[in-house]
N, C-alpha and C positions, 0 to 999 in steps of 0.2 A: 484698281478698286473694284471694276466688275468682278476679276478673277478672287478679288478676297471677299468680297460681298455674296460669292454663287453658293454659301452655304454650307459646301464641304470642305473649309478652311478651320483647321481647327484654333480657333483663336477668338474671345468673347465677343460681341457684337461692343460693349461698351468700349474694351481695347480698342478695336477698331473705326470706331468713330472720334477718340482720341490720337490714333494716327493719323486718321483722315484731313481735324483740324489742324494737326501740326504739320502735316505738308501744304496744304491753303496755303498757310499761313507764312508761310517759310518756300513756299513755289519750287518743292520737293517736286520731280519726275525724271521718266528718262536713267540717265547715266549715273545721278544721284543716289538712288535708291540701292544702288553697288559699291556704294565708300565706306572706308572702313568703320565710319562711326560719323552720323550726324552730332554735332555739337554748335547748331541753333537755337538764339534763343537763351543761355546758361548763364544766369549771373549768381544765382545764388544754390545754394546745398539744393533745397530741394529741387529748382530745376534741372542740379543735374541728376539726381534718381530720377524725378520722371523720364528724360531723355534716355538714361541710360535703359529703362524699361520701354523706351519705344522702339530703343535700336535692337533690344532683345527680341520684340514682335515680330519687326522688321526681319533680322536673320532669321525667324522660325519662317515667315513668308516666302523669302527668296532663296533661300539655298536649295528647296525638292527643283525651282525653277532655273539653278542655276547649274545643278548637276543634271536636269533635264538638255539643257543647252550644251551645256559641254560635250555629252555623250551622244550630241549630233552632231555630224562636220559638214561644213559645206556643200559635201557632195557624198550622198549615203545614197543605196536603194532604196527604192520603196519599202521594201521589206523589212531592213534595218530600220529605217527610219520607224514605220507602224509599227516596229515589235519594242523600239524606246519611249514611243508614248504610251503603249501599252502596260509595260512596266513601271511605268510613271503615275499611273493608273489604279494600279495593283500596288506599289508601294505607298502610294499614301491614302491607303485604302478607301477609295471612292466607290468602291464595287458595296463594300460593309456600309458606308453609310447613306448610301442609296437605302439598302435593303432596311436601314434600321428608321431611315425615310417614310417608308412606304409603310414598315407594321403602325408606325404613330398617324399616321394618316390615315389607314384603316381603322385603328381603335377611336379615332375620332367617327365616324362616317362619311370619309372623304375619300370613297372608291373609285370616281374617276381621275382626282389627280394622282392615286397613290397609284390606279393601273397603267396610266401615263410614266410615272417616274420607274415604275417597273419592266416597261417595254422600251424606257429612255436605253438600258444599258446593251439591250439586246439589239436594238436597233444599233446603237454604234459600233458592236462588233462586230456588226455585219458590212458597214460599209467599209472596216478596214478592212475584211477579207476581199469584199469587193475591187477595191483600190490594189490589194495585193494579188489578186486573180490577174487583174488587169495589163498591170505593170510589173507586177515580180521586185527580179533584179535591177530594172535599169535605176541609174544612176538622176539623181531628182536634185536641186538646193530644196532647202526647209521654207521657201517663201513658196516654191512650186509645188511645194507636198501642201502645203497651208490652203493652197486654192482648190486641189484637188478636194481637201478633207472637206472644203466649205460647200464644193457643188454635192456631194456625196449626203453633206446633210440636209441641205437645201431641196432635195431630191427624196429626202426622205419624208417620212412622219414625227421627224423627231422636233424640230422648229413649227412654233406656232405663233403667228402673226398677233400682239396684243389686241385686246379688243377695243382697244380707246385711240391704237396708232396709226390701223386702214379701216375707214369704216365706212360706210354709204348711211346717210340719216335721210328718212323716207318720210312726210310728214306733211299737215295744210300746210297752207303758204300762210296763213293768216294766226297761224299756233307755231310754227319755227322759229326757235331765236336762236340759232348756232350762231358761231361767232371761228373767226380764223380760217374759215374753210376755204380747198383751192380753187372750186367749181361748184356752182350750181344751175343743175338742170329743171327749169322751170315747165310740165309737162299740160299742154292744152290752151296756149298761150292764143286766145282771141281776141282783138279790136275790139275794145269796149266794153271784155271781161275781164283783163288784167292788163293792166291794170284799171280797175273799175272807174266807170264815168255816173255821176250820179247828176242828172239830170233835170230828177221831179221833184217837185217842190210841194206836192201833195195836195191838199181840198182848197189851202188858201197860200197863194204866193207871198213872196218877198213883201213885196208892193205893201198888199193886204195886212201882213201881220204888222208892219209898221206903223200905218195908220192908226187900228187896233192898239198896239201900243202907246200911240200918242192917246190917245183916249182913253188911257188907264184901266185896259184890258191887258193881265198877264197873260202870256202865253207859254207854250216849250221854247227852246234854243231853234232858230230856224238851221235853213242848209248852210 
């Protein structure tokens, strides 16, 4: 669901979120999502059109994914390998809808993420040359190409850290309410300023105010 959530899937968001529940719901993943025809769930006519219109989505999903897989073997060069995700790339045109990304994003006045999504494609082409500089022809499996491609982007500009998922919150200690955090550094930490010791009792003690009070003198809320 990441890979059909990433936007260049061509396939409505509402479809999608109706696939989404009907694997929940039915604990769809894995080796499942490759049978010839889900039929969960069916007892009556219309469950099975909607079904039959999930398994439709489904096949428009997995098959760029499953001729992706096929036309890699166990054991391809690097070079083969980059030049079938490439094509993989180019055939289901992620290059166009990038581009078609980036003008709606500028007609909006959204230039830094549409200059982001437009250096996204440049930047990946460059790390599979790099990877293909590297290594060429030798012989890789697809889980060892997988690592490669992930230090390449990692290494790049193209991954950007959320800004809600590493973050350092900087803040008085007496205005802070974070909640969940793994550490907190508390900076200037003195004997008798933090945690604070309150000591004085001001022009009239404890003592004082109580007597006062028994004599039917209000006062404020003592220490």
């Amino acid at each position: 669901f990441n890979y059909i959530k990433s936007g260049f899937i061509d396939v409505d968001d509402d479809d999608i979120f109706k696939l989404e529940n009907y694997c929940i719901k039915w604990g769809i993943k894995g080796k499942k999502w490759y049978q010839e025809d889900w039929n969960y769930g069916i007892e009556t006519k219309d469950d099975k059109i909607y079904v039959s219109r999930l398994n439709e989505i489904r096949k428009e999903i997995i098959m760029p994914i499953v001729e992706l897989k096929n036309s890699i073997d166990k054991q391809k060069s690097v070079k083969e390998i980059s030049k079938n995700i490439y094509e993989f790339l180019i055939d289901n045109k992620i290059d166009e809808k990038l581009n078609d990304k980036v003008s709606r994003l500028e007609n909006v006045g959204l230039i830094d993420i549409a200059n982001e999504y437009s250096s996204g494609w440049n930047i990946l082409m460059n790390i599979f040359d790099e990877i293909v500089l590297a290594f060429n022809e030798s012989k890789i499996s697809y889980r060892d190409y997988t690592s490669l491609l992930k230090i390449g982007i990692k290494n790049s500009e193209l991954g950007q850290i959320p800004g809600t998922m590493d973050q350092v919150i900087i803040g008085d200690v007496d205005r802070s309410r974070s909640h969940n955090v793994k550490y907190v550094f508390i900076i200037g930490v003195n004997d008798g300023s933090f945690p604070s010791v309150n000591k004085s009792e001001g022009f009239l003690n404890d003592n004082d105010r109580s007597f006062l009070k028994e004599n039917g003198i209000e006062l404020a809320k003592g220490t």
